[in-house]
DOPAMAR-143690 format. One line per field, with one value per atom (N, C-alpha, C): residue in three letters; atom name; x, y, z; chain; residue number from 1. Coordinates in steps of 0.02 Angstrom, whole numbers, padded with zeros to 5 digits. Layout:
BEGIN
selo: c(ALA, ...) .
kekol: c(CA, ...) .
px: c(X, ...) .
py: c(Y, ...) .
pz: c(Z, ...) .
lumvex: c(A, ...) .
zase: c(NUM, ...) .
***
This chain:
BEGIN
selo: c(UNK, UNK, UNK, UNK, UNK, UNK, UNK, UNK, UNK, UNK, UNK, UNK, UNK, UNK, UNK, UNK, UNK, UNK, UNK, UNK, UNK, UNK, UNK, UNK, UNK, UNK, UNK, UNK, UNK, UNK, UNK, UNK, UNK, UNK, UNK, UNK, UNK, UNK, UNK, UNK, UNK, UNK, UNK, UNK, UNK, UNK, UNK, UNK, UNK, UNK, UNK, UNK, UNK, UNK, UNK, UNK, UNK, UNK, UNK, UNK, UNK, UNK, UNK, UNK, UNK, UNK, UNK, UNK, UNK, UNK, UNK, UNK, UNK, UNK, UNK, UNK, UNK, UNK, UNK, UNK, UNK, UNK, UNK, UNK, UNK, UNK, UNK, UNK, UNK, UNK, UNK, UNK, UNK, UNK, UNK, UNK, UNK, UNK, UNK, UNK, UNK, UNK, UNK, UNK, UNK, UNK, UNK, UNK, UNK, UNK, UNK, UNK, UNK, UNK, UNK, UNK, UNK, UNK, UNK, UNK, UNK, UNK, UNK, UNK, UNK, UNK, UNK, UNK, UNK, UNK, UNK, UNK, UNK, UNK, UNK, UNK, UNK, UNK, UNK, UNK, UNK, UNK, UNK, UNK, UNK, UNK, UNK, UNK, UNK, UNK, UNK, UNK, UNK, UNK, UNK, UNK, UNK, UNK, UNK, UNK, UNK, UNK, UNK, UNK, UNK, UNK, UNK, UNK, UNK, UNK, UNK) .
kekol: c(N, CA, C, N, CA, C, N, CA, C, N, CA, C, N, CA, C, N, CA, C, N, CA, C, N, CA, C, N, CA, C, N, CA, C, N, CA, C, N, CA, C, N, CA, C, N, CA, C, N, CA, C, N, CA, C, N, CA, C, N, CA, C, N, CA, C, N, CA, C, N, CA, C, N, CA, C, N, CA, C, N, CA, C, N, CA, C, N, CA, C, N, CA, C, N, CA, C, N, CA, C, N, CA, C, N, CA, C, N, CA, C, N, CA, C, N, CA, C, N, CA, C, N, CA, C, N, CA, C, N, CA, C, N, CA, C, N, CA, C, N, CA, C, N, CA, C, N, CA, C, N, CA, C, N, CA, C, N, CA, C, N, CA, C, N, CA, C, N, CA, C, N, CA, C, N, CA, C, N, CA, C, N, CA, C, N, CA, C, N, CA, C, N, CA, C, N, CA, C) .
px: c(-00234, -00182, -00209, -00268, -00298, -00326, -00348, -00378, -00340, -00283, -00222, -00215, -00208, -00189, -00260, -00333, -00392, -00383, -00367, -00379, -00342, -00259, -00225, -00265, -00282, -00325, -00358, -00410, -00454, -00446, -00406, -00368, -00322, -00283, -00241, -00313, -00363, -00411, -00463, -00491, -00514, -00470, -00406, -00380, -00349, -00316, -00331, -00385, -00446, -00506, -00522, -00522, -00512, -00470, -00409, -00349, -00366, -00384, -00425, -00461, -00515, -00568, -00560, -00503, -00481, -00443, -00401, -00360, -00401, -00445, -00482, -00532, -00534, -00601, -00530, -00491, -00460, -00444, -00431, -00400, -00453, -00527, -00580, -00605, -00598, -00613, -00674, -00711, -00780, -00801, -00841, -00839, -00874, -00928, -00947, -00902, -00857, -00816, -00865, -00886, -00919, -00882, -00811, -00771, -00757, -00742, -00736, -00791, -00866, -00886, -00922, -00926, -00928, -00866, -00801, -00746, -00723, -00768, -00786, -00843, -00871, -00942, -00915, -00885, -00857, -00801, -00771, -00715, -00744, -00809, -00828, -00859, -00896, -00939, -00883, -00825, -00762, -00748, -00734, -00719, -00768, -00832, -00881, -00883, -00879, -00884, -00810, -00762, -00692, -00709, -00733, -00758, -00795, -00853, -00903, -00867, -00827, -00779, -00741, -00719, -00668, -00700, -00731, -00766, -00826, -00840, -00875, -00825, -00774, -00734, -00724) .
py: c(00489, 00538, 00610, 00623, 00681, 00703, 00668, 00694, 00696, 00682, 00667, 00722, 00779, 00853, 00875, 00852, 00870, 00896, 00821, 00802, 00851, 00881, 00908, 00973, 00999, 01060, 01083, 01006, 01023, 01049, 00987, 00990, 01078, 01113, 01164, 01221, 01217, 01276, 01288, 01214, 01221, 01226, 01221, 01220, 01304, 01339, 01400, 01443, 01418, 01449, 01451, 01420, 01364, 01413, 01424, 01444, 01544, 01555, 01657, 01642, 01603, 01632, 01617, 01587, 01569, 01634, 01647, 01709, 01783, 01769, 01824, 01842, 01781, 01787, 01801, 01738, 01786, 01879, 01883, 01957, 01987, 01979, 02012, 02026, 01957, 01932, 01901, 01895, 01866, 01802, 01819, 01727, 01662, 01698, 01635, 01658, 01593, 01605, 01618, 01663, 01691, 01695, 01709, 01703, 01655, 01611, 01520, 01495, 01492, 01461, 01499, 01564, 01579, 01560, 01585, 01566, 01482, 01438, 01375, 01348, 01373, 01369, 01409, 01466, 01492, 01438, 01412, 01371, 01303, 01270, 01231, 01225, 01309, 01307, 01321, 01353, 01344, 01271, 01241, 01161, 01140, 01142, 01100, 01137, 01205, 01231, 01221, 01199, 01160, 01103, 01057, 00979, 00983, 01022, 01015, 01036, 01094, 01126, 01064, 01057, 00981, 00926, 00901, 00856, 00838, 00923, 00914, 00899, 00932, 00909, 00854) .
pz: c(-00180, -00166, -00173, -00208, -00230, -00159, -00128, -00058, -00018, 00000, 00061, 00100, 00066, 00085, 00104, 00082, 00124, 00195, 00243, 00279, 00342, 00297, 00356, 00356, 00294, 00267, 00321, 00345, 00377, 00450, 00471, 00538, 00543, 00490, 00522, 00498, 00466, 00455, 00529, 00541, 00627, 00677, 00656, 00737, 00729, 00680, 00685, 00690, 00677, 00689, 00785, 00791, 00873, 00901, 00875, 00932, 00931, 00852, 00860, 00901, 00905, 00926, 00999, 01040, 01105, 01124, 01080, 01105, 01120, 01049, 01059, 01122, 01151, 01186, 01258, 01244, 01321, 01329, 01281, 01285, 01274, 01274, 01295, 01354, 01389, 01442, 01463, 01417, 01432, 01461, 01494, 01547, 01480, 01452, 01384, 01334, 01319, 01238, 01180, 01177, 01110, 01043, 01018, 00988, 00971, 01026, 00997, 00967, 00980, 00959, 00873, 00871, 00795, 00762, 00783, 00749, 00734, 00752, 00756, 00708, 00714, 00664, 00592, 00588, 00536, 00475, 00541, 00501, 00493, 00508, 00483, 00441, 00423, 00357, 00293, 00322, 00270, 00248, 00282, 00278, 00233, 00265, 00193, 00139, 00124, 00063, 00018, 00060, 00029, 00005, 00040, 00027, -00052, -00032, -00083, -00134, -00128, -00190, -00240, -00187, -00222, -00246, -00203, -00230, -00283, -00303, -00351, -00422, -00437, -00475, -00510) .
lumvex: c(A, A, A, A, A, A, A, A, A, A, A, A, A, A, A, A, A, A, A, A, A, A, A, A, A, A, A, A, A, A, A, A, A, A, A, A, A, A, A, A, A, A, A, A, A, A, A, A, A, A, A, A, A, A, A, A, A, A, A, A, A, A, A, A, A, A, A, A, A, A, A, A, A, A, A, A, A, A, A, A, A, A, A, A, A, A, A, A, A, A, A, A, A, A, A, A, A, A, A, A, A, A, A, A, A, A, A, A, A, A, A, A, A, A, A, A, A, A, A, A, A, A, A, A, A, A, A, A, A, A, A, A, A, A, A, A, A, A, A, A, A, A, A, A, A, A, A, A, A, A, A, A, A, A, A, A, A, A, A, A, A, A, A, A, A, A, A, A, A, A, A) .
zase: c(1, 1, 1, 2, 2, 2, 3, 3, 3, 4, 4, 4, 5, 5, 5, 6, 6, 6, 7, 7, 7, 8, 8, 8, 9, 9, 9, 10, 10, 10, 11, 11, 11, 12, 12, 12, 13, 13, 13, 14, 14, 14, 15, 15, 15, 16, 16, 16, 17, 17, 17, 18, 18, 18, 19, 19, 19, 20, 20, 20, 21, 21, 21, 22, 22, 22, 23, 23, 23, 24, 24, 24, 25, 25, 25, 26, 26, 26, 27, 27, 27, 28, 28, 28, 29, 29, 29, 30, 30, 30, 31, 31, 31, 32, 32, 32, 33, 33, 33, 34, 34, 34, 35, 35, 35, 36, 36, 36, 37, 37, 37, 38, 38, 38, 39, 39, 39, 40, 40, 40, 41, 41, 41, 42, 42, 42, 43, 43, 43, 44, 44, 44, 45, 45, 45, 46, 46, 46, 47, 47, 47, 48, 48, 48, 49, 49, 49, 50, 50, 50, 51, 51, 51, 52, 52, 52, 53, 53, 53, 54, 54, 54, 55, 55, 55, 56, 56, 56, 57, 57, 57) .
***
């Protein structure tokens, strides 16, 4: 039960990371999503430094 809430953690931290870095890049206009994919890579190095956080516990 200690991990349950991980999982959505993970899912609403990338998919807001996902949805800035989409918006951002439209309202730039740039033909390569540059925004998505740091703002993607950003929220996944968030995610493991959550994991590792917790789970070292």
């Amino acid at each position: 039960m200690r991990y349950a809430g991980l999982a959505f953690q993970m899912m609403t931290t990338l998919g807001l990371a996902v949805f800035a870095g989409y918006k951002l890049d439209q309202k730039i206009g740039w033909r390569f999503p540059v925004f998505l994919v740091i703002f993607s890579l950003l929220g996944l190095a968030i995610i493991l430094w959550q994991i590792i956080k917790d789970t070292r516990r």
